[in-house]
Each structure stands twice: as structure tokens, then as C-alpha cells.
ChimeraX commands (.cxc) that place a marker at each C-alpha (Angstrom):
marker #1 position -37.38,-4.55,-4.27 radius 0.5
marker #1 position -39.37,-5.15,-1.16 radius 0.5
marker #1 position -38.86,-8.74,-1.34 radius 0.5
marker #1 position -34.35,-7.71,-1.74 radius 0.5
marker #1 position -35.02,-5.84,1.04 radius 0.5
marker #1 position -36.61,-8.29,3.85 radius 0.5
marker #1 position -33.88,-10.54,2.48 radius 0.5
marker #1 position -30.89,-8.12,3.14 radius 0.5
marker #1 position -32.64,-7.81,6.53 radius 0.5
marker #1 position -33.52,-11.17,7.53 radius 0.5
marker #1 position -29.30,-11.88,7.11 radius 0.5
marker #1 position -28.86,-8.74,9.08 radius 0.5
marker #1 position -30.59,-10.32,11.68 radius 0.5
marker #1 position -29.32,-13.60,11.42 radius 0.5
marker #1 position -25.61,-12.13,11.41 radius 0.5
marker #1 position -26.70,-10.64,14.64 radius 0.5
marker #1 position -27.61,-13.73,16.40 radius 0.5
marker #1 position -25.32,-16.10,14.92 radius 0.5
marker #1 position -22.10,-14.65,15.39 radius 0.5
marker #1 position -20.50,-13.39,18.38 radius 0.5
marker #1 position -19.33,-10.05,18.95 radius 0.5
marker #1 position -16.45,-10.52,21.48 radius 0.5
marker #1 position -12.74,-9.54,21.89 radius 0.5
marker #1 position -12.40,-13.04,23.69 radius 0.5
marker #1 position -9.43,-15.37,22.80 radius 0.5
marker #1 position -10.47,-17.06,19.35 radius 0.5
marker #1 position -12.17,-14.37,17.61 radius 0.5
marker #1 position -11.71,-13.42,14.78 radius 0.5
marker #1 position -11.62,-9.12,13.28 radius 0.5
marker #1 position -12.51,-8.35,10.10 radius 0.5
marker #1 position -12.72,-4.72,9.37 radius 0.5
marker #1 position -11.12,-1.65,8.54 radius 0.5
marker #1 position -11.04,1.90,8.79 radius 0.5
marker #1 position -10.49,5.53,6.12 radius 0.5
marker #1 position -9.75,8.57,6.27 radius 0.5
marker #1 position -9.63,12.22,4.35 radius 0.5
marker #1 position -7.18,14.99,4.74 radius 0.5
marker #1 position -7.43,18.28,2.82 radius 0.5
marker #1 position -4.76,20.72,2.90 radius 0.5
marker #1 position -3.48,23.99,1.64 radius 0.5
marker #1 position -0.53,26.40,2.00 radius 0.5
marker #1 position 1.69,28.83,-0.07 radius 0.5
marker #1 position 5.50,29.11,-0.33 radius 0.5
marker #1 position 6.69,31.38,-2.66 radius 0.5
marker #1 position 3.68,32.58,-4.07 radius 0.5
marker #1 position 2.75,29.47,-5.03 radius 0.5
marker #1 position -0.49,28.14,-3.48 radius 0.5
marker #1 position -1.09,24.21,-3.37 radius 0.5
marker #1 position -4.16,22.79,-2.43 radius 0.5
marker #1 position -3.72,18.55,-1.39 radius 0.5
marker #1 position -6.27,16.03,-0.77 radius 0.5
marker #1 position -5.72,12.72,0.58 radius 0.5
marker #1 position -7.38,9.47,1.15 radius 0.5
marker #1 position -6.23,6.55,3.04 radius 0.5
marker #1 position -7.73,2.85,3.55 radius 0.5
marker #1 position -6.90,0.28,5.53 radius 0.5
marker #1 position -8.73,-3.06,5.74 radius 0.5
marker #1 position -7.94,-5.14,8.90 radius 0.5
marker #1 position -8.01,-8.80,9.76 radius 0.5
marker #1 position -6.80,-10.35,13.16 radius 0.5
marker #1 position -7.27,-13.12,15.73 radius 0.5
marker #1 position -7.37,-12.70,19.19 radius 0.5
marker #1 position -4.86,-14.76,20.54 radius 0.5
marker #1 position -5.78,-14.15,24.10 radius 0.5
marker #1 position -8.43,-12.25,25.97 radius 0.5
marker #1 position -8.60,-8.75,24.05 radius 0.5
marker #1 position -5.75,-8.84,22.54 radius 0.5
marker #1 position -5.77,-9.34,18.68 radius 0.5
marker #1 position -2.77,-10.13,16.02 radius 0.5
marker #1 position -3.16,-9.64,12.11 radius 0.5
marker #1 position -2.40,-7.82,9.09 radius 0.5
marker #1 position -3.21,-4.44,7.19 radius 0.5
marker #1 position -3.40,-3.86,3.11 radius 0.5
marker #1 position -3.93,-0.08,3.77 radius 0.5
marker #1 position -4.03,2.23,0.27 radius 0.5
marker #1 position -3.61,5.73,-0.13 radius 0.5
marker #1 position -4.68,7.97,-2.91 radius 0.5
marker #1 position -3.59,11.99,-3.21 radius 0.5
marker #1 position -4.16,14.36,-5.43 radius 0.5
marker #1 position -2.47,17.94,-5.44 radius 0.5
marker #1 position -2.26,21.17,-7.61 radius 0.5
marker #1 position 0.15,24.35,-7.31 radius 0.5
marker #1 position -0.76,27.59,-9.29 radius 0.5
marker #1 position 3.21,27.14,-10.06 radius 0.5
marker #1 position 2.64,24.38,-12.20 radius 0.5
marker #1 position 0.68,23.32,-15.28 radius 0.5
marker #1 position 0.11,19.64,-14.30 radius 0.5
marker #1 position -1.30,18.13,-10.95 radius 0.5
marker #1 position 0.30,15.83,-8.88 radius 0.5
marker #1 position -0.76,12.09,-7.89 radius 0.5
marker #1 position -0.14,9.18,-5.97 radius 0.5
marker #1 position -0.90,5.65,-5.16 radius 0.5
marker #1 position 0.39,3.56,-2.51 radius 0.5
marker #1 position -0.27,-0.05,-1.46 radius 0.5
marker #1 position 1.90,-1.82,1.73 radius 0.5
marker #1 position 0.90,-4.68,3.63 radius 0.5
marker #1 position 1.92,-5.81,7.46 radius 0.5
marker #1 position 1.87,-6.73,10.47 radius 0.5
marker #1 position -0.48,-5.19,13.33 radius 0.5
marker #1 position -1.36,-5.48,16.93 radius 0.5
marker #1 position -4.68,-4.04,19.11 radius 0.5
marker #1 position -5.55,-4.22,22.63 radius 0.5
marker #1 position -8.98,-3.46,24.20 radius 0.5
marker #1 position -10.05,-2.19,26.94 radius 0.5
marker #1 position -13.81,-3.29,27.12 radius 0.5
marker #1 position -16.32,-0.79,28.63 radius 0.5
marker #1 position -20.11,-2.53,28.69 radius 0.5
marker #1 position -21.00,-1.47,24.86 radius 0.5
marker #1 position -17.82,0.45,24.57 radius 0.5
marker #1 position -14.30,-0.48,24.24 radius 0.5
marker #1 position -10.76,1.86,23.69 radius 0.5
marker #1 position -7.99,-0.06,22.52 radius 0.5
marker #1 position -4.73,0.85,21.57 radius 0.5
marker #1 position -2.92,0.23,18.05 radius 0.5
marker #1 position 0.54,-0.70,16.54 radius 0.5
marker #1 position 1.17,-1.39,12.62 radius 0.5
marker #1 position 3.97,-1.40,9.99 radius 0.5
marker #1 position 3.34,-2.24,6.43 radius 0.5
marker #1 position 5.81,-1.92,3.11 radius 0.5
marker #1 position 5.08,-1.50,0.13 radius 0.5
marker #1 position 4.79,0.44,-3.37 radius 0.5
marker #1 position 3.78,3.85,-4.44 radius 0.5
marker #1 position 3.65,5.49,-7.84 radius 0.5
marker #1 position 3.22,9.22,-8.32 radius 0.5
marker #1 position 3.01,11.46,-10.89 radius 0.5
marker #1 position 3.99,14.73,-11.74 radius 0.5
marker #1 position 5.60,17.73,-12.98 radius 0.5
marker #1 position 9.37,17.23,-13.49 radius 0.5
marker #1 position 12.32,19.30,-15.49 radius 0.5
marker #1 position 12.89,18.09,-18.90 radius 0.5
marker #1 position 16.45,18.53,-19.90 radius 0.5
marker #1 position 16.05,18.37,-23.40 radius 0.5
marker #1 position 13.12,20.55,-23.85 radius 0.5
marker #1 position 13.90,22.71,-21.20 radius 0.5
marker #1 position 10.19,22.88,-20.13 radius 0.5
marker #1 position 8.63,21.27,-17.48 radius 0.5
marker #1 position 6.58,17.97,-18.42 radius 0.5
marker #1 position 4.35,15.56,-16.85 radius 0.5
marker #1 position 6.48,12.69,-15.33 radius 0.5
marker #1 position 6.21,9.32,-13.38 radius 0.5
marker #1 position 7.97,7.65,-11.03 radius 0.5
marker #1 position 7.78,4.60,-8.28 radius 0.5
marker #1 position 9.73,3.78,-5.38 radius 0.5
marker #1 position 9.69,2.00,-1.97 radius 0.5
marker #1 position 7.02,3.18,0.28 radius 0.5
marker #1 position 7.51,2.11,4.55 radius 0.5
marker #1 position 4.84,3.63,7.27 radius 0.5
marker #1 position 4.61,3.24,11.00 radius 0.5
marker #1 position 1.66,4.00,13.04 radius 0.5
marker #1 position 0.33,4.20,16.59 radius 0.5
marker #1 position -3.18,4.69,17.37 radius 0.5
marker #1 position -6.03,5.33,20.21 radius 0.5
marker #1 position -9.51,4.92,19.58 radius 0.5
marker #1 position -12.73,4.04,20.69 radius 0.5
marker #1 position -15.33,1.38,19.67 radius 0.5
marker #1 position -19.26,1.32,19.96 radius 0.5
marker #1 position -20.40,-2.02,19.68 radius 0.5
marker #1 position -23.75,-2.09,17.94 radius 0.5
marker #1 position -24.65,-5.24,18.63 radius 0.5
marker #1 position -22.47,-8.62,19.53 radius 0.5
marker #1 position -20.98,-8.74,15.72 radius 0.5
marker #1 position -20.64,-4.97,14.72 radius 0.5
marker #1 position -18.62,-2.20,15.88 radius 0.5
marker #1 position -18.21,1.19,14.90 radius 0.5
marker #1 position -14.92,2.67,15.90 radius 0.5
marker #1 position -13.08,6.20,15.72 radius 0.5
marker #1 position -9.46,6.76,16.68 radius 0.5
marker #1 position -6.21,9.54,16.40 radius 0.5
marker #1 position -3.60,7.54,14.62 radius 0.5
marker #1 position 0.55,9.09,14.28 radius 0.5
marker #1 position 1.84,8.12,11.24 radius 0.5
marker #1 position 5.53,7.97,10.26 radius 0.5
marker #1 position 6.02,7.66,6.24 radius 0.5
marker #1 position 9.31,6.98,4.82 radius 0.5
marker #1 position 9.68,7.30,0.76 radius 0.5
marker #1 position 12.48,6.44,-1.46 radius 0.5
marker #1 position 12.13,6.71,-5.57 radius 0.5
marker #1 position 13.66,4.91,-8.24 radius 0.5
marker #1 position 14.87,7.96,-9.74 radius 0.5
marker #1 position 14.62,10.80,-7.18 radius 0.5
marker #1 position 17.84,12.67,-8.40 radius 0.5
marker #1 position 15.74,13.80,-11.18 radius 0.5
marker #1 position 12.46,14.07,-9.62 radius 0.5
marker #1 position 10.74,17.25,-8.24 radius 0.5
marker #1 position 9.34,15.48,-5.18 radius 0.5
marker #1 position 12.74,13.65,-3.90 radius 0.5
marker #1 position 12.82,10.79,-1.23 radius 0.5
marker #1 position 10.91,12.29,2.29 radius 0.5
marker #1 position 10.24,11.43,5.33 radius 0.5
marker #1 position 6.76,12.82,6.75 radius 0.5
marker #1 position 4.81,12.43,10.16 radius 0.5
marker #1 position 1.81,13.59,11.33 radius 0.5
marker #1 position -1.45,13.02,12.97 radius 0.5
marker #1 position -4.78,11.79,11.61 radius 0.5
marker #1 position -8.51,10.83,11.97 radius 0.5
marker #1 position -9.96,7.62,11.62 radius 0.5
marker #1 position -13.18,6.67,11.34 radius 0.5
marker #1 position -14.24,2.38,10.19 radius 0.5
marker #1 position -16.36,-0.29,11.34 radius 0.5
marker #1 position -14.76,-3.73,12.83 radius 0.5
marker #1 position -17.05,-7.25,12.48 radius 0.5
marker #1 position -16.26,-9.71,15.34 radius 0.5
marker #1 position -16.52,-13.08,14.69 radius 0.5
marker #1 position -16.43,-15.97,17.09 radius 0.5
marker #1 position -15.87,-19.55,16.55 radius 0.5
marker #1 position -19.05,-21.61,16.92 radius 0.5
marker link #1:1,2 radius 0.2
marker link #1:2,3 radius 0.2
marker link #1:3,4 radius 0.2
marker link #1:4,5 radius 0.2
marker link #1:5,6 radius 0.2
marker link #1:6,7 radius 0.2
marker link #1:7,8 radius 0.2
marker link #1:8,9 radius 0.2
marker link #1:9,10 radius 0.2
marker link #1:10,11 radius 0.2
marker link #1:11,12 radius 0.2
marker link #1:12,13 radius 0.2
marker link #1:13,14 radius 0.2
marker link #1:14,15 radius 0.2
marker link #1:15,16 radius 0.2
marker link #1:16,17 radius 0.2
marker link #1:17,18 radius 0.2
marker link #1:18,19 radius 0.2
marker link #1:19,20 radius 0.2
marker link #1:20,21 radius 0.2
marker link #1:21,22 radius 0.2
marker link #1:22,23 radius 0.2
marker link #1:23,24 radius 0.2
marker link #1:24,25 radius 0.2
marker link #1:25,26 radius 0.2
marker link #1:26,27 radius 0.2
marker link #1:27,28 radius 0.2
marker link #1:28,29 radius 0.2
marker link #1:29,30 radius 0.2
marker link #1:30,31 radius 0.2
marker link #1:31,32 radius 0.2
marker link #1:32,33 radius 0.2
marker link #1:33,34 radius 0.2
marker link #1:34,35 radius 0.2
marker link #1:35,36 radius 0.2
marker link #1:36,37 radius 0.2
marker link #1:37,38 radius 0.2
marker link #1:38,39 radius 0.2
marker link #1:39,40 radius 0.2
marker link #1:40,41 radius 0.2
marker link #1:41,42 radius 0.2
marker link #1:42,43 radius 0.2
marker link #1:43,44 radius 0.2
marker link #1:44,45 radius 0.2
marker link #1:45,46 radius 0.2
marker link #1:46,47 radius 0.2
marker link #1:47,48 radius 0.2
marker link #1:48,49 radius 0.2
marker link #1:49,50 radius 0.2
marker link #1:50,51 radius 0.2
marker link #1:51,52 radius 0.2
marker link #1:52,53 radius 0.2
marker link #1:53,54 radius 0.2
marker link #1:54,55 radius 0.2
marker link #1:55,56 radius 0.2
marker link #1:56,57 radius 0.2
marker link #1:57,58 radius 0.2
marker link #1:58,59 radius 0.2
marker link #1:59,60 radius 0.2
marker link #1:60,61 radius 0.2
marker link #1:61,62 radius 0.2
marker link #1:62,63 radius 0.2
marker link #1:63,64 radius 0.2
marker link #1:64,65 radius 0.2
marker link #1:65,66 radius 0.2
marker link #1:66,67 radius 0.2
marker link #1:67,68 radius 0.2
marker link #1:68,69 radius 0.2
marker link #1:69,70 radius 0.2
marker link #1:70,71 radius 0.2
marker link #1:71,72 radius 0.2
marker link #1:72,73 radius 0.2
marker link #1:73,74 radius 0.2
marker link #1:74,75 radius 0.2
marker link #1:75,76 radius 0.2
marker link #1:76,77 radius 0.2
marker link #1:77,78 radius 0.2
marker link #1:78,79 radius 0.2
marker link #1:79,80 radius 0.2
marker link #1:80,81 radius 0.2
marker link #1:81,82 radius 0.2
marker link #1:82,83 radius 0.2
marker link #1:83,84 radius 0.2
marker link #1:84,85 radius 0.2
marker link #1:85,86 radius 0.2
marker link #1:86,87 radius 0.2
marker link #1:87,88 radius 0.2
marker link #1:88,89 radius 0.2
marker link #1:89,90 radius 0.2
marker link #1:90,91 radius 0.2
marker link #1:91,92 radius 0.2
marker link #1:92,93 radius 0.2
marker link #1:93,94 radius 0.2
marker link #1:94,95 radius 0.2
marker link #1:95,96 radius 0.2
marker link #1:96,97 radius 0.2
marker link #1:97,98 radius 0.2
marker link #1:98,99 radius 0.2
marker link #1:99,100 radius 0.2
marker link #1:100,101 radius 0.2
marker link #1:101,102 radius 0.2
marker link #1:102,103 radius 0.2
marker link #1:103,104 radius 0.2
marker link #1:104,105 radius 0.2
marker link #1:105,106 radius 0.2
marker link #1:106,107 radius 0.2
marker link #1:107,108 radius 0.2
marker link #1:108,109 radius 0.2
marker link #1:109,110 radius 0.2
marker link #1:110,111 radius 0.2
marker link #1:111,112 radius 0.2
marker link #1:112,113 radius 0.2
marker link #1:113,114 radius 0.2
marker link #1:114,115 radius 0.2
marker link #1:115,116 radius 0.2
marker link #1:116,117 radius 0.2
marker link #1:117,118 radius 0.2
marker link #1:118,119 radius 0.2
marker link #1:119,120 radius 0.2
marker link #1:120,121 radius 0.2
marker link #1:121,122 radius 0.2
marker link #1:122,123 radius 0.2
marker link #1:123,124 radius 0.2
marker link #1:124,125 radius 0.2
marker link #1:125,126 radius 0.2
marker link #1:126,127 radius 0.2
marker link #1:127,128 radius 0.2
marker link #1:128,129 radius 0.2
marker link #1:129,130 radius 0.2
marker link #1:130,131 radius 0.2
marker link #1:131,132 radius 0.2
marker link #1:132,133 radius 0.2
marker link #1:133,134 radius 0.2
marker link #1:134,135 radius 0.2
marker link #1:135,136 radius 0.2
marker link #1:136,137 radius 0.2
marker link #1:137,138 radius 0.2
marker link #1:138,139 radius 0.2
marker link #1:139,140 radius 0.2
marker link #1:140,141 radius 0.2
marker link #1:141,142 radius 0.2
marker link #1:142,143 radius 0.2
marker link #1:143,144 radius 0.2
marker link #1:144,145 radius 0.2
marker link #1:145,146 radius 0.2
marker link #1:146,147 radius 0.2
marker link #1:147,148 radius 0.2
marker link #1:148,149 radius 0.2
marker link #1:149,150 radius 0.2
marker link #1:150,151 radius 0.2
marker link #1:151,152 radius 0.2
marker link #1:152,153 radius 0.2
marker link #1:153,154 radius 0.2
marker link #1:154,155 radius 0.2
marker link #1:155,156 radius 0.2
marker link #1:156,157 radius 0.2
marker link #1:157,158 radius 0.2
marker link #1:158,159 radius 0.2
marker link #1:159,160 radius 0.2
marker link #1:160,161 radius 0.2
marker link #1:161,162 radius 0.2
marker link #1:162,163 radius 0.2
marker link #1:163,164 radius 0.2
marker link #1:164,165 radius 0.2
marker link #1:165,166 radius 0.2
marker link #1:166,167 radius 0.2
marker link #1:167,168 radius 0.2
marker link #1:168,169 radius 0.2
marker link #1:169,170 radius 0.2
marker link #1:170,171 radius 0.2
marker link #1:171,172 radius 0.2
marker link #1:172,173 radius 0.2
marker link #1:173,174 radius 0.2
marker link #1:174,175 radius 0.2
marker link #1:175,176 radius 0.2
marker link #1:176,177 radius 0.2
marker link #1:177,178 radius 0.2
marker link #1:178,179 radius 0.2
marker link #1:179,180 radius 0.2
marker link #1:180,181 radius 0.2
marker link #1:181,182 radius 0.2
marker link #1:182,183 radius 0.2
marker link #1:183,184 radius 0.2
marker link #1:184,185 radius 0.2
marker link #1:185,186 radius 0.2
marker link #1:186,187 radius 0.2
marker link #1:187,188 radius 0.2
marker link #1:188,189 radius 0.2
marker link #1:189,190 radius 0.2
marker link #1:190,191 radius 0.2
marker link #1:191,192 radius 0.2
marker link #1:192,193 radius 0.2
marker link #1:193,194 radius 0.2
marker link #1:194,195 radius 0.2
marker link #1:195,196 radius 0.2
marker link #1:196,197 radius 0.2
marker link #1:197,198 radius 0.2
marker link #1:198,199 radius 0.2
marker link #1:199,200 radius 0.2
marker link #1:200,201 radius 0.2
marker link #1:201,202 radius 0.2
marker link #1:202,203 radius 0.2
marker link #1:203,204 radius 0.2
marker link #1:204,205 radius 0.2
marker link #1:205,206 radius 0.2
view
């Protein structure tokens, strides 16, 4: 174990000399960034406790000084349950796109702004009416799943390849389902504001 570890820390250190941390033209971001939301509320009685969690790994190239273009494969996982209903609701979602960053570089710190849209999937299940039974059963659907986001954020560069970042992202979701006529949860469209907290590496050609 002692030997794994001098190892692991000998390419730590390596990593740290070898590549260049900079938001210079011709760098390269590899990264990403998560995020947890819990939530509850009643209507009706009915209490409903959510809990959310969204990733999104990053990669870009800065095409000029501080300014990077790239894509996003963020996923999202939820999980909800009402006291109204027997059976908990889920859902999955994977979209991929286009996104777009901008620093500001402060000595070890750097804000930068953020613009992304991805499209994708998402799958959910859940309660839903049963016509024939008449009772409510566990269901699942899929549809077409669209989000827009704008962020502002901060990085802490650890060193010239690392940096740890935080920013307050607004996120527009649109949803439409295969089958949402007969659905409980029908097509939506949601927006709100959320925490992000991920780690960037920034890699420079040699």
C-alpha cells in the first residue's frame, strides 16, 4: 500500500509540473461539475419529499485567450415520494451540447461566466391511472428532454493543472413525453436556480 501510494503521488506531482494550468489560447478543459437539491412541500394534504442529482462532465478548447468552446454530457437522477401515493417516482435524463465559458483571471483565482444547451432523453417512472383496473399502478414513460443554462462562478486554481470551481447556474428545462395524455406528470416546463460545485483540469499543449 505504501509503495500504491508514493506512486499515486509521484504522478500527482508529475501532473503538476508537466502540464500547464492556463486559460491561454490552445488549452485544453477537462472537467465537470454536480450538484444536489432536496425539496419538500404539500398541496392538498399530500406531502412530497424530492431529491435530485445532476452531473455534468465538461470538455473545451480555448480558442482564444480565456475563452473556451466545448461540449456537456450532463445526467440527472431524481427520486420523489408523496404520502398520496403508494409508489415513488423516478427519473433519468442524459442530453449532450454545446457550451461556452469566459474567464476573468484573478492571480490564483478566476470568475468566468457560462452558456450551455444540451438535448436529450429522460425516462421516469411512476404512479399512473389504470383504466382497466381502476387503481393506480406503477408506470413508465420517456420523452424528449431540452435544458438551457447560464452560469457565474468562481475558480481556485490549485496549482497550474487543477482548479476547483463553485458557481450559481439558471436552468430552463423543457419536457415532452411519449405518452403524456395518460401520464400523471404531463409535459412541463421548469426553471430555477442551483449550486454547483466541480473541479476543471487545464491542459496545455507541450
Amino acid at each position: 500500500m505504501k509503495v500504491l501510494k508514493f506512486i499515486l503521488l509521484g504522478i500527482a506531482v508529475q501532473l503538476s509540473f508537466t502540464l500547464s494550468a492556463q486559460t491561454n489560447k490552445g488549452s485544453f478543459l477537462v472537467g465537470g461539475d454536480a450538484s444536489f437539491t432536496s425539496s419538500k412541500n404539500t398541496v392538498l394534504g399530500n406531502e412530497t419529499k424530492k431529491t435530485q442529482i445532476r452531473i455534468n462532465p465538461t470538455v473545451g478548447y480555448f480558442v482564444i485567450d480565456n475563452f473556451v468552446l466545448g461540449a456537456s454530457l450532463p445526467l440527472s437522477f431524481s427520486k420523489s415520494r408523496s404520502s398520496g401515493f403508494q409508489y415513488d417516482s423516478k427519473s433519468s435524463s442524459i442530453t449532450f451540447g454545446p457550451l461556452a465559458r469566459y474567464y476573468v483571471p484573478m492571480d490564483k483565482f478566476a470568475i468566468f461566466t457560462e452558456v450551455k444547451y444540451t438535448f436529450g432523453l429522460i425516462k421516469v417512472e411512476g404512479p399512473t391511472f389504470d383504466p382497466i383496473s381502476g387503481s393506480i399502478i406503477s408506470s413508465t414513460n420517456r420523452g424528449k428532454d431540452e435544458i438551457l443554462s447560464f452560469g457565474l462562478g468562481t475558480t481556485y486554481f490549485i496549482n497550474e493543472s487543477i482548479g476547483i470551481e463553485a458557481g450559481v447556474y439558471y436552468i430552463k428545462q423543457n419536457v415532452e413525453y411519449e405518452n403524456s395524455e395518460m401520464f400523471i406528470f404531463p409535459d412541463f416546463e421548469s426553471k430555477d436556480f442551483t449550486l454547483r460545485i466541480g473541479f476543471q483540469f487545464y491542459l496545455a499543449k507541450q
